[in-house]
Biopython code that builds the backbone (N, CA, C, O; Angstrom):
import numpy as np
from Bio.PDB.StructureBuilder import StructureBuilder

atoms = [
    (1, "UNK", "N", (98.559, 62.921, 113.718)),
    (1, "UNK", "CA", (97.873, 63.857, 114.602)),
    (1, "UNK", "C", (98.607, 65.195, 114.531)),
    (1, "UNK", "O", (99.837, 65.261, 114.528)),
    (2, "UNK", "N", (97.762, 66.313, 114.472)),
    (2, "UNK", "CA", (98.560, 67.435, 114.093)),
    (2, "UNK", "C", (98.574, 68.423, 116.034)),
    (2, "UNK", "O", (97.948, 68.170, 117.063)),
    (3, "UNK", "N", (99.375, 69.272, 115.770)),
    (3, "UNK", "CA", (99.526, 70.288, 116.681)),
    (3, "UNK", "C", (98.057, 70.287, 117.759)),
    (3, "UNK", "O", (98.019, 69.897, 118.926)),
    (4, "UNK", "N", (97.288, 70.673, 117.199)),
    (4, "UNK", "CA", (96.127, 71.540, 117.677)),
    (4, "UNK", "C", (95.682, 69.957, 118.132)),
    (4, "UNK", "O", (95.602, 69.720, 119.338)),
    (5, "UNK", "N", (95.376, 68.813, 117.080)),
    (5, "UNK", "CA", (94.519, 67.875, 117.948)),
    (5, "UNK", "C", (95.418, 67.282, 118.998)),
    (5, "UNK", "O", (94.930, 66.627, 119.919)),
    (6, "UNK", "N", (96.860, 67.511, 118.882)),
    (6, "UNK", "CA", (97.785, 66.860, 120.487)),
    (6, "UNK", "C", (97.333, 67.996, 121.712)),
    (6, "UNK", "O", (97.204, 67.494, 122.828)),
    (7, "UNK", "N", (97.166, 68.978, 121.639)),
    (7, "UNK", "CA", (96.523, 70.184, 122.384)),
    (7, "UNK", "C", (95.527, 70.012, 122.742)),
    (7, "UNK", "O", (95.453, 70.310, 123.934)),
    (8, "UNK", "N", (94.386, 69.571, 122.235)),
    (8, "UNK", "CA", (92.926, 69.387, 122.627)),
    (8, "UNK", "C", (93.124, 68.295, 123.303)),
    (8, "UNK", "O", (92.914, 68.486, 124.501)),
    (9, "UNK", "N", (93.516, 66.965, 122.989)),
    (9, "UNK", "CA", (94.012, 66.201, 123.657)),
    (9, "UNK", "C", (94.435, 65.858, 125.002)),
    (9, "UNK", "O", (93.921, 65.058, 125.784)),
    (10, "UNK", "N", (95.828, 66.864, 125.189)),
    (10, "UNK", "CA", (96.369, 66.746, 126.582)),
    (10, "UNK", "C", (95.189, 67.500, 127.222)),
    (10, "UNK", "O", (94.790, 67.001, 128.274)),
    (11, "UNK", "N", (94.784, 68.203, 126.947)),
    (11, "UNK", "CA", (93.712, 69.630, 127.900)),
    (11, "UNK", "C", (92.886, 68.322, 128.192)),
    (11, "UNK", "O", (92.972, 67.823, 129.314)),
    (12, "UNK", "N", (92.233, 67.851, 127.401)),
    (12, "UNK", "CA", (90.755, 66.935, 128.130)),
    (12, "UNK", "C", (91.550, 65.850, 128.989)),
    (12, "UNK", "O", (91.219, 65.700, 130.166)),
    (13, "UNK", "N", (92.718, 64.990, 128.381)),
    (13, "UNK", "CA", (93.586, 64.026, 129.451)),
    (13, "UNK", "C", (93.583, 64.598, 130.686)),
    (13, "UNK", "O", (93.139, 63.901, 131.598)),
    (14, "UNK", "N", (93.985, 65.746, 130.954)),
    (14, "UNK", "CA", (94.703, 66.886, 132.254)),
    (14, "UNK", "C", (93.136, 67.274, 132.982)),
    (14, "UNK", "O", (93.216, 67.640, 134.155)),
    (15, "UNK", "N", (91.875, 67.226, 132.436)),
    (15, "UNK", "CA", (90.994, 67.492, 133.087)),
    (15, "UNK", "C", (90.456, 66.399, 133.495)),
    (15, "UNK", "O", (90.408, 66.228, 134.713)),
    (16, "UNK", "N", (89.886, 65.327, 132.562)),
    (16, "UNK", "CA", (89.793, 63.912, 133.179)),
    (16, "UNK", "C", (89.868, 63.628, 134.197)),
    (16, "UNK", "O", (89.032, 63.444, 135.081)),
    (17, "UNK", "N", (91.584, 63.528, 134.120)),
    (17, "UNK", "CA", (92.698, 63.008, 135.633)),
    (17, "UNK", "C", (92.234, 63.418, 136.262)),
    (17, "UNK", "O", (91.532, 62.674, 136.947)),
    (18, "UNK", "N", (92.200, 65.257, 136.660)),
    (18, "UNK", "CA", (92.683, 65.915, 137.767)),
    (18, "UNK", "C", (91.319, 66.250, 137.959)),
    (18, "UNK", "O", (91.043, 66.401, 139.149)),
    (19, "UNK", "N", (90.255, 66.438, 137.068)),
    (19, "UNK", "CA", (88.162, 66.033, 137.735)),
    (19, "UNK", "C", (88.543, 67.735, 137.400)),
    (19, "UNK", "O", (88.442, 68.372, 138.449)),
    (20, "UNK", "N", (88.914, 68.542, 136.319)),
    (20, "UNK", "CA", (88.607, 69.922, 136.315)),
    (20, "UNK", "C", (88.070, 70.347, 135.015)),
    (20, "UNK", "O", (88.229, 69.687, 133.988)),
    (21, "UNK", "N", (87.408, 71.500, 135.077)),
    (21, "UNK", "CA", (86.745, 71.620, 133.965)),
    (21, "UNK", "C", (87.297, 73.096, 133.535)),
    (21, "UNK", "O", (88.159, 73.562, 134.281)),
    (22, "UNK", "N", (87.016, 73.645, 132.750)),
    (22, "UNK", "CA", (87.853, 74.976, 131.618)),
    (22, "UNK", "C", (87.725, 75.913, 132.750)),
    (22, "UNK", "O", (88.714, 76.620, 132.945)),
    (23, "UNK", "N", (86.916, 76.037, 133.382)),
    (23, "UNK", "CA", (87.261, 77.343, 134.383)),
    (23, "UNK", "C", (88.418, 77.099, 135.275)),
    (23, "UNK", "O", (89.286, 77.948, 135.481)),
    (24, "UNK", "N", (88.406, 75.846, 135.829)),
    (24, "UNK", "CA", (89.155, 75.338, 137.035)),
    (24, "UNK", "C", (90.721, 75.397, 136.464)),
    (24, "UNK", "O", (91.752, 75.624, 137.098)),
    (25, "UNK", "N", (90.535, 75.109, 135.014)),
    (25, "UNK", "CA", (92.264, 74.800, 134.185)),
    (25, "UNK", "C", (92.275, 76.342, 134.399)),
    (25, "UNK", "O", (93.099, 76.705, 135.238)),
    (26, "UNK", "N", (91.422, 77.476, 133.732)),
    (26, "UNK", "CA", (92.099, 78.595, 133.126)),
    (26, "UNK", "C", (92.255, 79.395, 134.369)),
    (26, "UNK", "O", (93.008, 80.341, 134.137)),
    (27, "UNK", "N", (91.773, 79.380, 135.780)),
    (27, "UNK", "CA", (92.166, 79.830, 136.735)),
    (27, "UNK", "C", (93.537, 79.671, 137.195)),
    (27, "UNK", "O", (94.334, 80.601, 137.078)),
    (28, "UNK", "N", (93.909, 78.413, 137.775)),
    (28, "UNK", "CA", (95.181, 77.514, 137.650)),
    (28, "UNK", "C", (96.337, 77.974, 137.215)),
    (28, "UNK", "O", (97.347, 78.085, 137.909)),
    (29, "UNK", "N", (96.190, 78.376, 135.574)),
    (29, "UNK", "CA", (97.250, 78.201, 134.928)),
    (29, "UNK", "C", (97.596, 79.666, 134.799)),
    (29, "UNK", "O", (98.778, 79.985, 134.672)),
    (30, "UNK", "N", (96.353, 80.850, 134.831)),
    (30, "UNK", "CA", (96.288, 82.119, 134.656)),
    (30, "UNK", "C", (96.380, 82.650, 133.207)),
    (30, "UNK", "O", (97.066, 83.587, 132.798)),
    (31, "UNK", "N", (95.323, 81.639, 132.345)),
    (31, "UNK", "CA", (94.469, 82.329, 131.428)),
    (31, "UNK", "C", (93.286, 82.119, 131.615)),
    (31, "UNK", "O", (92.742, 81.444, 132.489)),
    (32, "UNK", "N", (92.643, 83.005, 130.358)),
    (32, "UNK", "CA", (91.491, 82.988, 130.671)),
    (32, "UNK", "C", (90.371, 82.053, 129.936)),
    (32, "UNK", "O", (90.303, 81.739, 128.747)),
    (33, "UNK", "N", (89.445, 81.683, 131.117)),
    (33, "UNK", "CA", (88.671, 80.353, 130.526)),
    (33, "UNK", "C", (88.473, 80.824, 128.815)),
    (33, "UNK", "O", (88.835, 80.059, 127.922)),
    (34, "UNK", "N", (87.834, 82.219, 128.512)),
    (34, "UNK", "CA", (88.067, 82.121, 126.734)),
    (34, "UNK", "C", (89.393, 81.330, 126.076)),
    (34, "UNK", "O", (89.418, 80.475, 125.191)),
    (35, "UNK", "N", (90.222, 81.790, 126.656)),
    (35, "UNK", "CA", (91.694, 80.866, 125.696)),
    (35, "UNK", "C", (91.546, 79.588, 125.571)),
    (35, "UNK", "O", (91.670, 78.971, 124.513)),
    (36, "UNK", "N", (91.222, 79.032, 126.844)),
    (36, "UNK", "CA", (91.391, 77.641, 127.428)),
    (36, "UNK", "C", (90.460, 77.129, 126.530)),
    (36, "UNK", "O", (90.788, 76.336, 125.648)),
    (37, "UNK", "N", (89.458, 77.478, 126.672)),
    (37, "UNK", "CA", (87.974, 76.912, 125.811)),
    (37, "UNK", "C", (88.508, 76.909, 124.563)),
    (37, "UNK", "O", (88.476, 75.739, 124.182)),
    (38, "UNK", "N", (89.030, 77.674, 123.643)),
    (38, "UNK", "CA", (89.642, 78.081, 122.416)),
    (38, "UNK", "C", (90.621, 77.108, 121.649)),
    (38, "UNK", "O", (90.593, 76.687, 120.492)),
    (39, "UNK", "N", (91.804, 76.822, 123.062)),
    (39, "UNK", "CA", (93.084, 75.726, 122.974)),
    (39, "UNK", "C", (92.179, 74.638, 122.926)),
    (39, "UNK", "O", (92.377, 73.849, 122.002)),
    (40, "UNK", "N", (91.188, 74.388, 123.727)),
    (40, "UNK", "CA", (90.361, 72.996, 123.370)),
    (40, "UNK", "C", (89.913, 72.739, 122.725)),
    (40, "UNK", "O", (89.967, 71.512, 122.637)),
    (41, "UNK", "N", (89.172, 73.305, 121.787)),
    (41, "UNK", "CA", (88.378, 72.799, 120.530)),
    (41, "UNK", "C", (88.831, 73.858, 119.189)),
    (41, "UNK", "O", (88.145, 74.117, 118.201)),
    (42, "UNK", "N", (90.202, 74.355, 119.520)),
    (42, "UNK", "CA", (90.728, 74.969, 118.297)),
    (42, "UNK", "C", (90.190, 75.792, 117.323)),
    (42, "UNK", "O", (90.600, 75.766, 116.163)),
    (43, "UNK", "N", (89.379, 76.460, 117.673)),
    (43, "UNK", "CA", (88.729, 77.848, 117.593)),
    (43, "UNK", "C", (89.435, 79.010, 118.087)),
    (43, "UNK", "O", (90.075, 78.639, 119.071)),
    (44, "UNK", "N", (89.604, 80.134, 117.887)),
    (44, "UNK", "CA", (89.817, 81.679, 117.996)),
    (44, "UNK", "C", (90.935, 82.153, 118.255)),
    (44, "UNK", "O", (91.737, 81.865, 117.367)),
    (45, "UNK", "N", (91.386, 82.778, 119.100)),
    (45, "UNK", "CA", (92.494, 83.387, 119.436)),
    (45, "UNK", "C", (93.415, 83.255, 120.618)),
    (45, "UNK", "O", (93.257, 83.664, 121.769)),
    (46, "UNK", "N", (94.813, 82.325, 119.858)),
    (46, "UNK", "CA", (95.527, 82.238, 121.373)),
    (46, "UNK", "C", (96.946, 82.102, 120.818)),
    (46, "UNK", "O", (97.223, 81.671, 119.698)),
    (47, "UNK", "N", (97.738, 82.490, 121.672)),
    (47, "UNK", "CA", (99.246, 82.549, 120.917)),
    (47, "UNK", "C", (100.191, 81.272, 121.436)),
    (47, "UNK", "O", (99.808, 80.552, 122.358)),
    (48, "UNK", "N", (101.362, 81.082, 120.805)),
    (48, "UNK", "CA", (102.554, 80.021, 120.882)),
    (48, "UNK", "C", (102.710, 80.077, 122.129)),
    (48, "UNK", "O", (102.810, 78.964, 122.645)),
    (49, "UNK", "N", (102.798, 81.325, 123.131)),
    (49, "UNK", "CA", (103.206, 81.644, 124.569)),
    (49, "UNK", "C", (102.007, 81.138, 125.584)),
    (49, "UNK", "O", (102.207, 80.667, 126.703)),
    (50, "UNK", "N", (100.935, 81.301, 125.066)),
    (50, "UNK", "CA", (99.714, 81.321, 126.118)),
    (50, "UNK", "C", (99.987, 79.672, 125.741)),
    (50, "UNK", "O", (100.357, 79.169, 126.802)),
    (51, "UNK", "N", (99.961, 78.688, 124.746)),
    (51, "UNK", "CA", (99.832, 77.681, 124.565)),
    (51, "UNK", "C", (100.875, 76.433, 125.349)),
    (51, "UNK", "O", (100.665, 75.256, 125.643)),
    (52, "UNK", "N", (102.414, 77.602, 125.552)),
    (52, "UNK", "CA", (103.178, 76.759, 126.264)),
    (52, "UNK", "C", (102.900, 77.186, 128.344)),
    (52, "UNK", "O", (103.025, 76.405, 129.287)),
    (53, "UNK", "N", (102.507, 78.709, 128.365)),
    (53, "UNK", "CA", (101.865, 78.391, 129.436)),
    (53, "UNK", "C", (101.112, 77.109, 130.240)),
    (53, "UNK", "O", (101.076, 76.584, 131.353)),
    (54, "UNK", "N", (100.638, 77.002, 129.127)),
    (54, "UNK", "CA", (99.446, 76.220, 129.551)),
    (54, "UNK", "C", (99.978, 74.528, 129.962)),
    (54, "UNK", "O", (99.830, 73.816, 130.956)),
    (55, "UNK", "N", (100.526, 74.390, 128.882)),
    (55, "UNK", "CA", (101.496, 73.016, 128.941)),
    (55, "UNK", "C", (102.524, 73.092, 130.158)),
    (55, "UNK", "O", (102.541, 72.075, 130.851)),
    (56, "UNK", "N", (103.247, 73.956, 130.478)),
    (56, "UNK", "CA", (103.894, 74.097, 131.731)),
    (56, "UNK", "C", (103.411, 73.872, 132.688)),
    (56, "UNK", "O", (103.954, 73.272, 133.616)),
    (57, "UNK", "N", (101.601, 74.564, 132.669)),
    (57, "UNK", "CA", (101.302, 74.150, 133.817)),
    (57, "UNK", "C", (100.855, 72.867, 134.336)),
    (57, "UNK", "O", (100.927, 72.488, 135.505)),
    (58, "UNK", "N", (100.231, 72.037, 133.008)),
    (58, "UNK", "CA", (99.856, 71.130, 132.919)),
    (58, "UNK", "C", (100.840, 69.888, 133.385)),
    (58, "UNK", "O", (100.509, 68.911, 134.056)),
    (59, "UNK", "N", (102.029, 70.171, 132.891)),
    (59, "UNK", "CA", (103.393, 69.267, 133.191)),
    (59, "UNK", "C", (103.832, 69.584, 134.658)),
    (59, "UNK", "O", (104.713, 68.836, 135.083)),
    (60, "UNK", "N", (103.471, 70.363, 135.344)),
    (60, "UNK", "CA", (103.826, 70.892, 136.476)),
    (60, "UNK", "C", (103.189, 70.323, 137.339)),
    (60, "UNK", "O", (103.891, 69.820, 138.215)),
    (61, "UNK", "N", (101.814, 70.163, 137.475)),
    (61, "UNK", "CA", (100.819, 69.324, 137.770)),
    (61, "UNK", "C", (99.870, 68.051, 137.255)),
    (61, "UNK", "O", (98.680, 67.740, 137.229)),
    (62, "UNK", "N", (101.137, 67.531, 136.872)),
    (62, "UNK", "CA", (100.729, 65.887, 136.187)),
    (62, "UNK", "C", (100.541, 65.030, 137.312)),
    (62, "UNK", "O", (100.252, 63.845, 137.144)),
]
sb = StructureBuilder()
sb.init_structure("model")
sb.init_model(0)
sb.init_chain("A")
sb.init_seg("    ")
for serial, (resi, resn, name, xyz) in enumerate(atoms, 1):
    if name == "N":
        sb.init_residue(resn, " ", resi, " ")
    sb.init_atom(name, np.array(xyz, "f"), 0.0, 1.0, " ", f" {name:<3s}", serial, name[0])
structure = sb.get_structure()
């Protein structure tokens, strides 16, 4: 399993659980639902930083 599909991964696990959907994550975490949507199905534009954001927050609220 590479990078991007462990990423898509935790994002849908973390929404599952917690009953949230890409707006509800990218509010939350303070990006924006474009990124979030992006980190999920590994399409467009998002950087190493926005990506560990995201995981921080996710680990923060496990």
């Amino acid at each position: 399993m590479n990078e991007q599909e462990e990423l898509s991964d935790a994002i849908i696990n973390f929404q599952v659980k917690h009953h949230v959907n890409n707006t509800d994550l990218a509010f939350a975490s303070h990006l924006s639902v474009e990124k979030v949507h992006a980190m999920k199905v590994g399409d467009g534009q998002f950087t190493a930083e926005e990506v560990n954001q995201l995981y921080d927050y996710m680990s923060a609220n496990a």
